[in-house]
VOPAGU-2260 file (C-alpha; in pm, 1 decimal, decimal comma):
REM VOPAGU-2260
SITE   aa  ch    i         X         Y         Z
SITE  UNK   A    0   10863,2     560,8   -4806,0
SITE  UNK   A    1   11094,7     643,0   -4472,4
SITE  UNK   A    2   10970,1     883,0   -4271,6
SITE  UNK   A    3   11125,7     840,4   -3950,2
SITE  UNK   A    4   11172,3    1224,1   -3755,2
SITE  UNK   A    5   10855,4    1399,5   -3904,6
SITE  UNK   A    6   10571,5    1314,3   -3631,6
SITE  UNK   A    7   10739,8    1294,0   -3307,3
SITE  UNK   A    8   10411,0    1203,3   -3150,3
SITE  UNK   A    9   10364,0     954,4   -3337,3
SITE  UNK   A   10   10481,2     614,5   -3252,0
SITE  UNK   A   11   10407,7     427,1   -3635,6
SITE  UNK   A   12   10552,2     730,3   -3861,0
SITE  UNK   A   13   10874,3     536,3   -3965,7
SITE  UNK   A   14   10735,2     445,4   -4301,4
SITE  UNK   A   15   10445,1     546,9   -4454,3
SITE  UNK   A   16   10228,3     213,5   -4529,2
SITE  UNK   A   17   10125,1     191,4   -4890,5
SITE  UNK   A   18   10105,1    -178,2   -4927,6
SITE  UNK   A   19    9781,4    -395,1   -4923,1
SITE  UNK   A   20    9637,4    -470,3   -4567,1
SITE  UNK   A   21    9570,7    -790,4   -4490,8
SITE  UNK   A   22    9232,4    -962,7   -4520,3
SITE  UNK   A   23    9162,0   -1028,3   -4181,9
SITE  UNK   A   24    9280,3    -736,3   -4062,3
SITE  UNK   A   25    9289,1    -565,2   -3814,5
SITE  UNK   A   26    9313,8    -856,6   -3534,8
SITE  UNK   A   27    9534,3    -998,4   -3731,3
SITE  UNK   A   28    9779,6    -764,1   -3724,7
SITE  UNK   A   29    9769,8    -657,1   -3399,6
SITE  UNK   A   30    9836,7   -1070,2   -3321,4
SITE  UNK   A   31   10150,8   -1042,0   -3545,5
SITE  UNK   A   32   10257,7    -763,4   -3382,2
SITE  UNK   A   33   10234,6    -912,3   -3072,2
SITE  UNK   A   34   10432,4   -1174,6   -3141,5
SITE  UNK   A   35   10700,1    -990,6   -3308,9
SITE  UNK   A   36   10733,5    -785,7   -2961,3
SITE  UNK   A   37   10749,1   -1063,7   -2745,0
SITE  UNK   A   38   11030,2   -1250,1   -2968,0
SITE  UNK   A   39   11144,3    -922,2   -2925,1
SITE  UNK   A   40   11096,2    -901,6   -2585,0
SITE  UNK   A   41   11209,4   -1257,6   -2521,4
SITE  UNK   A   42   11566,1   -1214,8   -2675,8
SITE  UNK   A   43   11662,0    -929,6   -2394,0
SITE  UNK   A   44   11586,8   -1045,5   -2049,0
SITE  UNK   A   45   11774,1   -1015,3   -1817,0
SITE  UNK   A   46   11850,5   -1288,9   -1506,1
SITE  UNK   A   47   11543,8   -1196,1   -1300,1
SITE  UNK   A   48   11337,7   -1099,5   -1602,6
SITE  UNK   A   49   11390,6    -765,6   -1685,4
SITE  UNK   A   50   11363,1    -629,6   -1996,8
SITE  UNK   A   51   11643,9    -443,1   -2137,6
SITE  UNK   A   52   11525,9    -152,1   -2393,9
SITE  UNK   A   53   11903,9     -44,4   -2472,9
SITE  UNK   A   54   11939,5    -390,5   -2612,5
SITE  UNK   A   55   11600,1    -390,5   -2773,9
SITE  UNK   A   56   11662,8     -63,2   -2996,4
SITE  UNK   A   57   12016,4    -206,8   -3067,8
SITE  UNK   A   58   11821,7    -527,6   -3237,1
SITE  UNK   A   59   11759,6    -549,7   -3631,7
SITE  UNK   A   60   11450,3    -725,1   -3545,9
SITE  UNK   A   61   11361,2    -407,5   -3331,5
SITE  UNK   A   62   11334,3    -212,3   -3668,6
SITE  UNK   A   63   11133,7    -466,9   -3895,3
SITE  UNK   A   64   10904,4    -394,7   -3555,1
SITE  UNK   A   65   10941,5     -31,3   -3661,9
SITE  UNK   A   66   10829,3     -97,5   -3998,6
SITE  UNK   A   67   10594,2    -321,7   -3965,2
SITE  UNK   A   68   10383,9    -124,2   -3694,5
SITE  UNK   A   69   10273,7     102,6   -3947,4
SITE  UNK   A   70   10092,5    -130,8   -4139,1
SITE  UNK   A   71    9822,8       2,6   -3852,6
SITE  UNK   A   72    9819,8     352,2   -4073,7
SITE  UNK   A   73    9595,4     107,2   -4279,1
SITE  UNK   A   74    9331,0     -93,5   -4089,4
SITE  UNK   A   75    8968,4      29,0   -4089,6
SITE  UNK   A   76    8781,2     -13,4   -3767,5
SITE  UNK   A   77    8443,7     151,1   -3943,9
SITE  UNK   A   78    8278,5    -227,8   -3986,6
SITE  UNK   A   79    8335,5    -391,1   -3644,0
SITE  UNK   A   80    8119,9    -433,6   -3382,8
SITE  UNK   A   81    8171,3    -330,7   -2989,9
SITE  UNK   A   82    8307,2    -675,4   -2919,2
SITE  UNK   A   83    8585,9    -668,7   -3177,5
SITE  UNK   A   84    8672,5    -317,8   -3154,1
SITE  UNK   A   85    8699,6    -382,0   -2745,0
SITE  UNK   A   86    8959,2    -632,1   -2797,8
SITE  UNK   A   87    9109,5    -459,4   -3085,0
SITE  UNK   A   88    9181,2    -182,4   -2885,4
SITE  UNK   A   89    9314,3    -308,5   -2577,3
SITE  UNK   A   90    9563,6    -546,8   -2769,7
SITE  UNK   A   91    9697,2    -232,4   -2917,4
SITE  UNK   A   92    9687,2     -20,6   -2601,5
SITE  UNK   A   93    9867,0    -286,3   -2403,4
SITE  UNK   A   94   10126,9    -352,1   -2682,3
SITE  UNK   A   95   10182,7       5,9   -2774,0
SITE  UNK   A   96   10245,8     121,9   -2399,4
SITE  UNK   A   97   10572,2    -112,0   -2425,4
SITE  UNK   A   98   10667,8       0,4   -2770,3
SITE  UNK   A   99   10626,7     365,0   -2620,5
SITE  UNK   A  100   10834,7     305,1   -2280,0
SITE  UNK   A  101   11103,4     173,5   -2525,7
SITE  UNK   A  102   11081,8     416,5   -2817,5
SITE  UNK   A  103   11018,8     727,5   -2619,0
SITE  UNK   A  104   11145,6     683,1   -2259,6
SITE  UNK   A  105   10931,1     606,8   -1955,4
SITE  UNK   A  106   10783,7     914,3   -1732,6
SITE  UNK   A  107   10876,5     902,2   -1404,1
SITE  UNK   A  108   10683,8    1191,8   -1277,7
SITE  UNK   A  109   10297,2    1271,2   -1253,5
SITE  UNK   A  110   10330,2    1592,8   -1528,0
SITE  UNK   A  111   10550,1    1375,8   -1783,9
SITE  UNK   A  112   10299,8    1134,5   -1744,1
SITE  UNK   A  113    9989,2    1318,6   -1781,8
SITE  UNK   A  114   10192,8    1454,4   -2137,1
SITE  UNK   A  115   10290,9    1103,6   -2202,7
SITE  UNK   A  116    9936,0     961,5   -2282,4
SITE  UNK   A  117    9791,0    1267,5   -2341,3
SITE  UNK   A  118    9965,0    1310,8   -2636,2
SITE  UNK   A  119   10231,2     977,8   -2747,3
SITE  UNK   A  120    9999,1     861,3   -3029,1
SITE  UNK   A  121    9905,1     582,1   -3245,4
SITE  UNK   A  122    9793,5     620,8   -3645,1
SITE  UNK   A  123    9523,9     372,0   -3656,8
SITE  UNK   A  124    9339,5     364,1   -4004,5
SITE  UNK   A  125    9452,5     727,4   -4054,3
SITE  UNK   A  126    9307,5     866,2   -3742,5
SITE  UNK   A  127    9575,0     983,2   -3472,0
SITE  UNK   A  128    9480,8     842,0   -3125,0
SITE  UNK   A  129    9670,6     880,2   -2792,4
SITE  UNK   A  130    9654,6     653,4   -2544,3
SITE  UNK   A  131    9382,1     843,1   -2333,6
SITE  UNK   A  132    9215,0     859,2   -2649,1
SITE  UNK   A  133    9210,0     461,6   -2670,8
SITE  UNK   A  134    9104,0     481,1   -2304,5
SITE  UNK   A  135    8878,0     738,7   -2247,1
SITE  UNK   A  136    8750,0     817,9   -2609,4
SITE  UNK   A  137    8662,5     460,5   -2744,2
SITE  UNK   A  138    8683,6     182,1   -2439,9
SITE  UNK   A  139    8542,7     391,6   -2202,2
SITE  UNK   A  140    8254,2     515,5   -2467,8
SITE  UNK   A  141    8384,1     870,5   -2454,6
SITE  UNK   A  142    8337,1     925,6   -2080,1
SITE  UNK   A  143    8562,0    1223,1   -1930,3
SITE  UNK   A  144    8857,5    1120,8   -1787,8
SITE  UNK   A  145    8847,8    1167,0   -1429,6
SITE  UNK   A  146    9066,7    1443,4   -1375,4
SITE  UNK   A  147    8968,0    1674,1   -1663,7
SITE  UNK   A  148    8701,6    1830,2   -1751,2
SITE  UNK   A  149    8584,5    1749,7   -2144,9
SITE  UNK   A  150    8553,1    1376,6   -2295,2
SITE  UNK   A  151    8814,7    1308,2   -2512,1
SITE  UNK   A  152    8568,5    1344,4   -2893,2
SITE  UNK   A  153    8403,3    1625,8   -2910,1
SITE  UNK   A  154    8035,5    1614,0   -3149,6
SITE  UNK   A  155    8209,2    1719,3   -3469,8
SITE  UNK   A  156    8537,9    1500,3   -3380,6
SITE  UNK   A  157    8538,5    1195,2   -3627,5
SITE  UNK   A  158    8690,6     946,5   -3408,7
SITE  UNK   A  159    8355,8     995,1   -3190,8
SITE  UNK   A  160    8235,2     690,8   -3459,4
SITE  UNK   A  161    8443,4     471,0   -3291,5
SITE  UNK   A  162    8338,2     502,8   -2942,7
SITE  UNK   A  163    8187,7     201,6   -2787,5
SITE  UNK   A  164    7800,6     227,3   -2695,9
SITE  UNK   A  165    7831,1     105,2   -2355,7
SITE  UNK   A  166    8077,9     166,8   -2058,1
SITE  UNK   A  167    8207,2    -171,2   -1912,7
SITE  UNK   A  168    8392,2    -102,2   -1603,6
SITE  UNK   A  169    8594,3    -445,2   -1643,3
SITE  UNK   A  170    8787,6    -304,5   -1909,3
SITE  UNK   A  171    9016,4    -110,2   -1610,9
SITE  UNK   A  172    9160,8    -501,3   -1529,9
SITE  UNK   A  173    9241,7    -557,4   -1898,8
SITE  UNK   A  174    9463,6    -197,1   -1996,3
SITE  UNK   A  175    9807,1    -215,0   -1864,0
SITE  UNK   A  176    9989,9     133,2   -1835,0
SITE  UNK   A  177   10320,0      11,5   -1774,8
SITE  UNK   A  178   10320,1      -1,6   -1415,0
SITE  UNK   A  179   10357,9    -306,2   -1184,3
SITE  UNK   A  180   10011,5    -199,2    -976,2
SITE  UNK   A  181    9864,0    -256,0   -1337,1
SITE  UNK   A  182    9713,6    -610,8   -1422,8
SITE  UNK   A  183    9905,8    -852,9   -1634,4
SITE  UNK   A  184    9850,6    -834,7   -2039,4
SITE  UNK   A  185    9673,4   -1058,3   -2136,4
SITE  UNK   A  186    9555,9   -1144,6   -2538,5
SITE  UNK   A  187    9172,2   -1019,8   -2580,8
SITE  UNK   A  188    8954,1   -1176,8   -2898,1
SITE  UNK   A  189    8635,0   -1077,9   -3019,9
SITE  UNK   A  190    8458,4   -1415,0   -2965,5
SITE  UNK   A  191    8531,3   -1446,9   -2595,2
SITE  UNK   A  192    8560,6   -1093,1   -2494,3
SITE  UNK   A  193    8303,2   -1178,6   -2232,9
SITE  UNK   A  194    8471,8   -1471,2   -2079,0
SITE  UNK   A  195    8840,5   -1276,1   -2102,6
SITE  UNK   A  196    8706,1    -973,6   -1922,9
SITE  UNK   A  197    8521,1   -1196,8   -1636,3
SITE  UNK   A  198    8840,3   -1372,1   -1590,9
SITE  UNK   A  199    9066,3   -1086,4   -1594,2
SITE  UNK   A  200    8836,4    -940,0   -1332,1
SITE  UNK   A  201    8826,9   -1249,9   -1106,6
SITE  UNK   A  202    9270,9   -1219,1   -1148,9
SITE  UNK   A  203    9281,0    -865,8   -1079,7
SITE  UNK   A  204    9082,0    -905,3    -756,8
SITE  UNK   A  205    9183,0   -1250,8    -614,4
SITE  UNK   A  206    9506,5   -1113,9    -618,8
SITE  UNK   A  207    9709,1    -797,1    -375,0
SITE  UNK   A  208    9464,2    -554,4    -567,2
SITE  UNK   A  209    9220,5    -664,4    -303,7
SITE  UNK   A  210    9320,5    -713,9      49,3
SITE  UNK   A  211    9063,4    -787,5     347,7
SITE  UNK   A  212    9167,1    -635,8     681,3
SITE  UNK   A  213    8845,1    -885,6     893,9
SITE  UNK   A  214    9052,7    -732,4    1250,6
SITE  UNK   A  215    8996,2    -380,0    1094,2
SITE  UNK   A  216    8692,0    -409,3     910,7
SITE  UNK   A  217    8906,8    -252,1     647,4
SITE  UNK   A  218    8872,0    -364,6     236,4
SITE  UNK   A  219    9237,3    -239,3      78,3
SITE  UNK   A  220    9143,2    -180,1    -288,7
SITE  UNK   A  221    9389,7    -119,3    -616,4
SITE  UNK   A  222    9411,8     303,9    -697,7
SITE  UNK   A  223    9216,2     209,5    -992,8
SITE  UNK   A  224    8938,2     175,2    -813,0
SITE  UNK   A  225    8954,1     477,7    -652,3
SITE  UNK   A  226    9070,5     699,9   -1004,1
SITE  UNK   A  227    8763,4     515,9   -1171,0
SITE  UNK   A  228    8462,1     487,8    -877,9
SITE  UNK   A  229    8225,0     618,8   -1089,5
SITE  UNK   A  230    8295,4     345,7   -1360,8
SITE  UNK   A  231    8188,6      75,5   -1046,5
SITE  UNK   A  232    7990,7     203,7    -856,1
SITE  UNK   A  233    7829,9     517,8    -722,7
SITE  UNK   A  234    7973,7     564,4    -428,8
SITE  UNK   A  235    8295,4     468,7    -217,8
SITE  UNK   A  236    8018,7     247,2      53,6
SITE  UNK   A  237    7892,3      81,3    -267,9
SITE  UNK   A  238    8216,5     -40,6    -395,4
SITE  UNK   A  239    8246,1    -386,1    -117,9
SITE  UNK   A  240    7949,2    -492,3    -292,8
SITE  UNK   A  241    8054,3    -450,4    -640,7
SITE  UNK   A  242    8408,2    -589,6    -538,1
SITE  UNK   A  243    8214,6    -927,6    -405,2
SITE  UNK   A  244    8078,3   -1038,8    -741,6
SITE  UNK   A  245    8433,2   -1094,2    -889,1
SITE  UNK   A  246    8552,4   -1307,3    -558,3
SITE  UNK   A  247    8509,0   -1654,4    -502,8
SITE  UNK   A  248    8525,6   -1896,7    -192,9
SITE  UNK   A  249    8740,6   -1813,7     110,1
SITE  UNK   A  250    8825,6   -1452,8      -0,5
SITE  UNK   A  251    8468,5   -1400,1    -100,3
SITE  UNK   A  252    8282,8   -1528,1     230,8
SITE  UNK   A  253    8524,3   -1313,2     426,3
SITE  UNK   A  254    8412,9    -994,2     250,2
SITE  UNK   A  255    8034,0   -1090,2     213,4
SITE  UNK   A  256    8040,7   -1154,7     638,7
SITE  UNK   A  257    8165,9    -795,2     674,9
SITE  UNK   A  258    7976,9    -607,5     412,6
SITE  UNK   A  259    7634,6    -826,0     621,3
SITE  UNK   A  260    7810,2    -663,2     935,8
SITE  UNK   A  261    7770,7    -347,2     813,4
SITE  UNK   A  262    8079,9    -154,3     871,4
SITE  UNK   A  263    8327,4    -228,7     648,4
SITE  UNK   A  264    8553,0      83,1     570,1
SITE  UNK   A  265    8727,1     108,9     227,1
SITE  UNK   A  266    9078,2     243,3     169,9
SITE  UNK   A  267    9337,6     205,6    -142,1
SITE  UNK   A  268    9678,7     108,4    -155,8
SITE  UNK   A  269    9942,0     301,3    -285,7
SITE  UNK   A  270   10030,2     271,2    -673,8
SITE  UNK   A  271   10345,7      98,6    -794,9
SITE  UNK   A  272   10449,3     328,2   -1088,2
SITE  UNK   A  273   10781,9     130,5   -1148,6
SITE  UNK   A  274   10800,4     -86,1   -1415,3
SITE  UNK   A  275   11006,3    -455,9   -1521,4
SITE  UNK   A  276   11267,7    -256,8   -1720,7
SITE  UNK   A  277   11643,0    -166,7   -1736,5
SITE  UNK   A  278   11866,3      92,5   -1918,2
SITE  UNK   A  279   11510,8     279,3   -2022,7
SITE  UNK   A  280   11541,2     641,3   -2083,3
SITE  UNK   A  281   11306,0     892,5   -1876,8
SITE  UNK   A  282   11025,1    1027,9   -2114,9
SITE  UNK   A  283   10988,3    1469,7   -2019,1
SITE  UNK   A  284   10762,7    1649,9   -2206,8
SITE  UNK   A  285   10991,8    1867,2   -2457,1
SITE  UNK   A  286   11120,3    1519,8   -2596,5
SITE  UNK   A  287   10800,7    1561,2   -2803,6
SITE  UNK   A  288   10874,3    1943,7   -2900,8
SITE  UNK   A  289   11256,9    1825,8   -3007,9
SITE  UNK   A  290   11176,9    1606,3   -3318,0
SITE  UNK   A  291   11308,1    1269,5   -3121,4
SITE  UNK   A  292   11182,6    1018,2   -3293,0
SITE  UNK   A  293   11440,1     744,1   -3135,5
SITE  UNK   A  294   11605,3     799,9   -2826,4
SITE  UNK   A  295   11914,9     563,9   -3045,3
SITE  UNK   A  296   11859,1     641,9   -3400,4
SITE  UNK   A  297   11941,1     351,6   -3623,3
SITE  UNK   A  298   12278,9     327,4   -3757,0
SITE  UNK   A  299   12292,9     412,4   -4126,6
SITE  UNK   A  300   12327,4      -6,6   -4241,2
SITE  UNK   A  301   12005,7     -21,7   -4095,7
SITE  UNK   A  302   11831,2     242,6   -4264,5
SITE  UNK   A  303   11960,3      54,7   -4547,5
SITE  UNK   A  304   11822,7    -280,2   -4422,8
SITE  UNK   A  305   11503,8    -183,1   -4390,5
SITE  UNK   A  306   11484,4      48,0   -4721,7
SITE  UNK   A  307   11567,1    -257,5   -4933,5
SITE  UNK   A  308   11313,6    -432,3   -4789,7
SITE  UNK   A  309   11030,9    -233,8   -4837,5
């Protein structure tokens, strides 16, 4: 049945999913989905590749989205191992952040954005996650995010099942907040997780994330590295070395003279928090207190269109 303005913080309330999941769920789904937002996507570009939310929420295919995404009320992560529940995860992260910035507005400040993925959530399999929860609670095996001071599961908190075992600090090249400092999305499988997450790694870094002053002695490194040190390495002078293994040729003979040198002095670069959107709305914290559910709220033909459907 339609649900659509009962859980504010929840991005897949519109409907509540009663139908049978699909057998090879849940990668599957989160593949269909993925596709259905970038047809999505793909329909309301602008000139130099913009995407245009206003236009998105006016599109019927926007609302079979809608529906469709709930279908994750449904899928059981209790049987899959680390690999699949690593890609799982970061498929949905990276696909949810967009349905978010589009659904409930993008935060522009450092307090609506702390309240943004603090507490914007996701119903997977009947557990309520937000996205530091997907972060910090399972991909990052429950490790405290770095500027508060509890992990994310607490002992008698059930989602603590679904923590991974292991912290693998290549996972910060593969989650994409939203902003243009983050690295690209990219599709992450079970059976190549390994190989996705090397390559990701050897993107992220060959790229501006990782600039080599030699006249300086300076390495420029992403934010990311500097939010998440512990995650790399432990210490700021032990991050050039860490840094070197995901280089290759020129760029990673430059780096390897100056770390032999022994003074090479590490600094990060400033974070782009602007995104590839236009006409977005700007996400505060008492939108979530309000009871909006859609910053456009489908016109009644549509409520319609999808209750026949269903």
């Amino acid at each position: 049945r339609l649900q659509p303005f009962h859980t504010p913080k929840i991005l897949n309330a519109f409907y509540v999913w009663s139908n049978p999941v699909e057998n090879d769920a849940p990668m599957h789904v989160i593949h269909r989905l993925g596709k259905l937002w970038s047809k999505l996507e793909s329909r309301h570009l602008s000139e130099d590749g913009m995407v245009d939310h206003a236009a998105i929420r006016d599109d019927e295919l926007y609302w079979k989205f809608e529906t469709e995404v709930c279908e994750l009320q449904a899928i059981s992560l209790d049987d899959t191992d680390d690999a699949a529940k690593t890609a799982f995860v970061i498929n949905v992260y990276n696909l949810m952040i967009k349905y978010a910035f589009c659904k409930m507005g993008i935060p522009a400040t450092s307090s609506n954005r702390s309240s943004f993925f603090d507490n914007v959530s996701i119903n997977l399999g009947g557990g309520i996650f937000s996205f530091n929860d997907l972060e910090h609670g399972i991909l990052r095996a429950n490790t405290r995010h770095p500027y508060q001071l509890t992990t994310r599961f607490g002992s008698r908190d059930s989602r603590k099942r679904l923590s991974l075992e292991k912290l693998d600090c290549r996972v910060h090249f593969a989650l994409n907040c939203g902003a243009k400092s983050c690295p690209p999305v990219k599709k992450y499988t079970a059976e190549a997780i390994e190989d996705e997450f090397e390559l990701a790694a050897m993107a992220f870094c060959e790229g501006g994330n990782v600039v080599i002053d030699v006249d300086g002695c300076q390495l420029h490194l992403n934010k990311i590295l500097q939010w998440y040190m512990a995650d790399f390495a432990a210490s700021k002078d032990d991050l050039p070395q860490k840094i070197l293994q995901y280089l290759r040729g020129e760029k990673k003979e430059t780096l390897n003279k100056l770390i032999q040198q022994g003074n090479v002095s590490v600094q990060f670069l400033e974070y782009d928090w602007s995104s590839d959107d236009i006409n977005f709305a700007t996400f505060e914290k008492s939108d979530l207190s309000d009871k909006v559910m859609f910053l456009s709220k489908p016109p009644r033909e549509k409520y319609y269109l999808v209750q026949e459907k269903l």
